[in-house]
N, C-alpha and C positions, 0 to 999 in steps of 0.2 A: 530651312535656312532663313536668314532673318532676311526682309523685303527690301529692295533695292526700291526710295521713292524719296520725295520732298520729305524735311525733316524741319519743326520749326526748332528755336534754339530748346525751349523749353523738352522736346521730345527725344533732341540729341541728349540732352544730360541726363533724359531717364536711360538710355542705352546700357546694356550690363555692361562689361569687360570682355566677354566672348561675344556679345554682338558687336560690337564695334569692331574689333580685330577681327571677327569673319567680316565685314563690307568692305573693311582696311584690305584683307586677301584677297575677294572676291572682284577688289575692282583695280588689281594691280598694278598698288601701289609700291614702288622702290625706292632707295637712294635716288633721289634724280641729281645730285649734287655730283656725282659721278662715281661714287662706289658699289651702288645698285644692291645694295643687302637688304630683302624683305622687310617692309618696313611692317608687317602686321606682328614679325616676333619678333620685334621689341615690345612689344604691348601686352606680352600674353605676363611678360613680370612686370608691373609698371614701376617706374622709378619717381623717388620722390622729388627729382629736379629732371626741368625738360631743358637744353639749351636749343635753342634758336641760333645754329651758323647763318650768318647773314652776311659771314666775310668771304665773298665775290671777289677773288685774290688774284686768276686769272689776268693779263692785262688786256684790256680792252672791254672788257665785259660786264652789261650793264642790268641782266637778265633780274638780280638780285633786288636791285634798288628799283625799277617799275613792281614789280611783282607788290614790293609792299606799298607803292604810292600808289596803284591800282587796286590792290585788295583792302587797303585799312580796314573797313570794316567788318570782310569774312577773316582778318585772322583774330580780331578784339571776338568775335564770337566764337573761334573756334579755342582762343586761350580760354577761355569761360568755360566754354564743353569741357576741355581736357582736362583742367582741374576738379569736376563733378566725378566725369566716368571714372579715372584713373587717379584720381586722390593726389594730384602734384600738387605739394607744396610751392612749390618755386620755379617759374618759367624764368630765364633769365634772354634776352637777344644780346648777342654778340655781335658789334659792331664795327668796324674799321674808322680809326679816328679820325680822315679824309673822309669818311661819308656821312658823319655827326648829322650835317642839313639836311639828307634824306629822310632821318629818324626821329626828329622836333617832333611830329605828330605825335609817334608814339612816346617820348619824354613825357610830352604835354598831356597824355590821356591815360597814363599810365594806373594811377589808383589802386596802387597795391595788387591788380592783377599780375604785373610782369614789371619785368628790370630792363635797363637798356644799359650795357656795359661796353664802354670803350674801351679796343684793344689797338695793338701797334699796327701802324701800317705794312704788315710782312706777308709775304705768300704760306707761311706755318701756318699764320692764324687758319687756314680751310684744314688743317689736320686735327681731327680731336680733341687728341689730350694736351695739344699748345694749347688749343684755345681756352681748355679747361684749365690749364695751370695760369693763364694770362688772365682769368677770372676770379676764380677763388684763390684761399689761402691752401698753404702746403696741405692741411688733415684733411681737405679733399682732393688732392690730385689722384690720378688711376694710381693704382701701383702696376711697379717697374713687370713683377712677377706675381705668380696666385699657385700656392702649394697646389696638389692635386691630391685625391683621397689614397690613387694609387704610388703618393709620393714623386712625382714627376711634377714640372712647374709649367706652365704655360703663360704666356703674356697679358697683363692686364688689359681691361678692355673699361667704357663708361659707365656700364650697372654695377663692377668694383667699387665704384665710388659712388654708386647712387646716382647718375647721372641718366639720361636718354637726350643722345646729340640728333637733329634732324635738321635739315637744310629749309630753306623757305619755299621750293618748289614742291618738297615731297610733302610740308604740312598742306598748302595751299591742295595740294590732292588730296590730302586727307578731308581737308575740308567739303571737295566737293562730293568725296565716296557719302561720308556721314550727311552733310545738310542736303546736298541736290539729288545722291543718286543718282550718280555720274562715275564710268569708270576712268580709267587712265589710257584718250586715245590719242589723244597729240604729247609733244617737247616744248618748252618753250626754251628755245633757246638762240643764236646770231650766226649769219652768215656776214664774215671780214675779213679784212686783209690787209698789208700795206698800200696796195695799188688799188684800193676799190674800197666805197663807201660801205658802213656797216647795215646788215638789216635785220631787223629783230622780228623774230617770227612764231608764233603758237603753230609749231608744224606737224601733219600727222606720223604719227610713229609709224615707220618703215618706207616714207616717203624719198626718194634719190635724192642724194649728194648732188647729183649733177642737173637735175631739173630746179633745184633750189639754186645753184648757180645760175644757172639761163634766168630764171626769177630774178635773181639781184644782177642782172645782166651785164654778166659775161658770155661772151662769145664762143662757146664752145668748141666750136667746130676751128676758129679761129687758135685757141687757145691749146688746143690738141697737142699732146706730146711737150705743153713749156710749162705747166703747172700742175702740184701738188694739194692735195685736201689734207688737209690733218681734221680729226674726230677728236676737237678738245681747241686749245688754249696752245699759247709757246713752252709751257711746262708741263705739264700734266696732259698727254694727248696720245693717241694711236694712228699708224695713219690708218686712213679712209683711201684714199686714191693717190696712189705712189704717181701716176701719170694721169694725169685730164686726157679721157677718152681712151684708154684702156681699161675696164669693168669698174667699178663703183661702189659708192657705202651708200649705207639706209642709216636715217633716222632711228637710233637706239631709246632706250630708257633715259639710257645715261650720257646722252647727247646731250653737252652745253654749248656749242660752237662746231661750224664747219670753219677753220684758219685755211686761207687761200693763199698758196708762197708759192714762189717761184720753182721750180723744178729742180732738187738736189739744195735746197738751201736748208739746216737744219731749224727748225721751229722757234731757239731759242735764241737766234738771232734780230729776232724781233721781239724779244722780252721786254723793250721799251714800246712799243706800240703805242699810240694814243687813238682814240676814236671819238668822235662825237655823236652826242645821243640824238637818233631820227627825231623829224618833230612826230611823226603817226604814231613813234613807242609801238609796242607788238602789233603785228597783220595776221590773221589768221589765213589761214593757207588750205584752212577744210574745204572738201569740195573745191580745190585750185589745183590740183596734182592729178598726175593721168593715173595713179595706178602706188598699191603700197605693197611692202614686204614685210608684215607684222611676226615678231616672232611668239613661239607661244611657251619659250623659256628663256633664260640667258646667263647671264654670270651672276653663281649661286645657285640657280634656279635649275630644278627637273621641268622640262617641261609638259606644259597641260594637255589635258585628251582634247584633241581634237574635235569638233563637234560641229565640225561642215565635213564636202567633202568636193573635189575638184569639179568644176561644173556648174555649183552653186551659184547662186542670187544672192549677195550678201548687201543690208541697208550698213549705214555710219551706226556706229555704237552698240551693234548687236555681239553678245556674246558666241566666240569662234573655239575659247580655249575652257574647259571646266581643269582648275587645281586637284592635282593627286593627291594623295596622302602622305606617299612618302619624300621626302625631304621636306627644302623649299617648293613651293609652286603658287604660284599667283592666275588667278584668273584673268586671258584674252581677250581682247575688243575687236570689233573691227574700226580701222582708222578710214575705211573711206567705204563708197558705195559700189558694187560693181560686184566684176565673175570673180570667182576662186578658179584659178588658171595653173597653180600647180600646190602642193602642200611635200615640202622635199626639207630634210635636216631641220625640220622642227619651224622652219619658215610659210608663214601663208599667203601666198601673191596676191594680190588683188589685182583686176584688171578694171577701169572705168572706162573703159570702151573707147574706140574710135571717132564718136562725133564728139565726144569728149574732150579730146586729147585737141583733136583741133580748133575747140574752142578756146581750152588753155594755150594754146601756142598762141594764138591770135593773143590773146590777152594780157602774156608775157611780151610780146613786142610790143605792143601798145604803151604798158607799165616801161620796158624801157625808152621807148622814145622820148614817153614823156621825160 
């Protein structure tokens, strides 16, 4: 298997096509945009347009626009990679015409690498094929339909047209499988709400709902039985915790937002939301949580063979899950350090112990007082 390590740019572009898409696998990479479909097959056909959704359509939500004022310079390296390995002609970013002043840089430094294309201010633009019709001209939109050999039709899809769609946070992972050698252990994604300030978090995957709450301090214990979690946004979301302190969600793949409403109010009643952006911009949250619930499959996904077992010593960033063969399957991390305390429904617990927990607690009070 090809080596998981630092990679300079020149060494990324000698990559075959199967080495990249196996690091792409190996280090369990998804949709993090919130569809979670393997992102190493789309790669195994490369297409000869990549688009860049960078339309963060959700309200409130600003995960999109730091991600590329933070990374400018790992995605100008990684558009370069991905034109070498996989022969893309044409990166295009899709943009939201309200976020235009986020994207000047990349305007300004474009150079025939990539495109920056304004689209309308709509919650469509985050669905594919809008964004791909609010781009190009009609001879590349998907088609509606695609004959089948067996004479059956099934729905057009973005390699129909030549396309490969990828959000900003699943390239930014790609980036770090291929140059750092880094698999995929945190989300970046916001804890918000009407009643309470937003916080933007790089959080470990399988991490609680409700310890990220206590973090952006609410009162839990307080709050018990009068508030909802949704897993997502006012439109696009699932719940997470139908009752505050009745059982709890974890940090997924496909976590963009923990939304914090009122008990019984539907989500999209806050469809106007506004928020304003922290000054600290993302807080990593590694090593700040008592304890994770890493899955080692999800939606799409078969999941990975196991490769702890209950009892274990597991460090941050150690491989838990090796991918199957058959279907999808993406290679496991571990998202924090500590015991393997149960492996139940394809879930792996982490525990970080007791002197731990108490230190975090101390630490979340503190962060809220201040």
């Amino acid at each position: 298997m090809v080596e998981f390590k630092k990679r300079t740019l020149d060494e990324v572009k000698q990559l075959s096509i199967e080495d990249a898409v196996e690091l792409v696998r190996q280090a369990g990479v998804v949709g993090a945009g919130g569809g979670g479909f393997p992102t190493y097959f789309k790669y195994k056909r490369p297409q000869p347009r990549l688009i860049v959704n960078c339309t963060e359509s959700e309200p409130g939500y600003w995960a999109d626009k730091l991600v590329h004022r933070d990374y400018f310079d790992e995605f100008m390296e990684l558009f370069e990679a991905m034109k070498a390995i996989f022969s893309i002609e044409q990166i295009v970013m899709g943009v939201h015409f309200k976020d235009e002043e986020w994207f000047e840089r990349y305007k300004e430094n474009a150079n025939g690498l990539y495109d920056v294309s304004l689209v309308p201010d709509k919650y469509s633009m985050g669905e594919e094929k809008t964004l791909i019709k609010n781009i190009y001209e009609k001879d590349m939109w998907v088609p509606r339909r695609i004959e089948m050999p067996d004479g059956g039709k099934r729905p057009g899809i973005p390699p129909d047209a030549g396309h490969t769609v990828n959000n900003s946070e699943t390239l930014l992972n790609m980036y770090n499988a291929l140059f750092l050698g880094k698999p995929v252990t945190t989300k970046i994604m916001q804890v918000f709400g009407p009643d309470m300030d937003i916080y933007m978090y790089d959080a470990p995957l399988g991490a609680s709902a409700t310890e990220l709450l206590r973090l952006s301090g609410v009162d839990v214990e307080a709050e018990a039985g009068k508030l909802s979690v949704i897993d997502g946004g006012p439109y696009l979301n699932e719940m997470g915790i139908e009752s505050l302190g009745e059982g709890d969600a974890f940090v997924r793949r496909t976590t963009n937002g923990f939304l914090v409403l009122p008990k019984g109010v539907a989500s999209k009643e806050h469809a106007d939301i506004k928020t304003t952006l922290p000054d600290e911009g993302f807080v990593s949250l590694v090593g700040k949580v008592s304890g994770v619930n890493v899955p080692l499959g999800g939606r799409f996904l078969n999941p990975a063979t196991s490769l702890i077992s209950e009892g274990d010593e597991v460090e941050y960033g150690q491989k838990i899950g090796e991918p199957v063969d058959e279907g999808f399957s993406i290679g496991a991390w571990s998202s924090a350090a500590g015991k393997v305390t149960s492996i139940e429904d394809e879930v792996v617990a982490i525990d970080c112990g007791e002197e731990f927990k108490e230190s975090a607690e101390a630490e979340a009070e503190a962060e809220a007082a201040r």
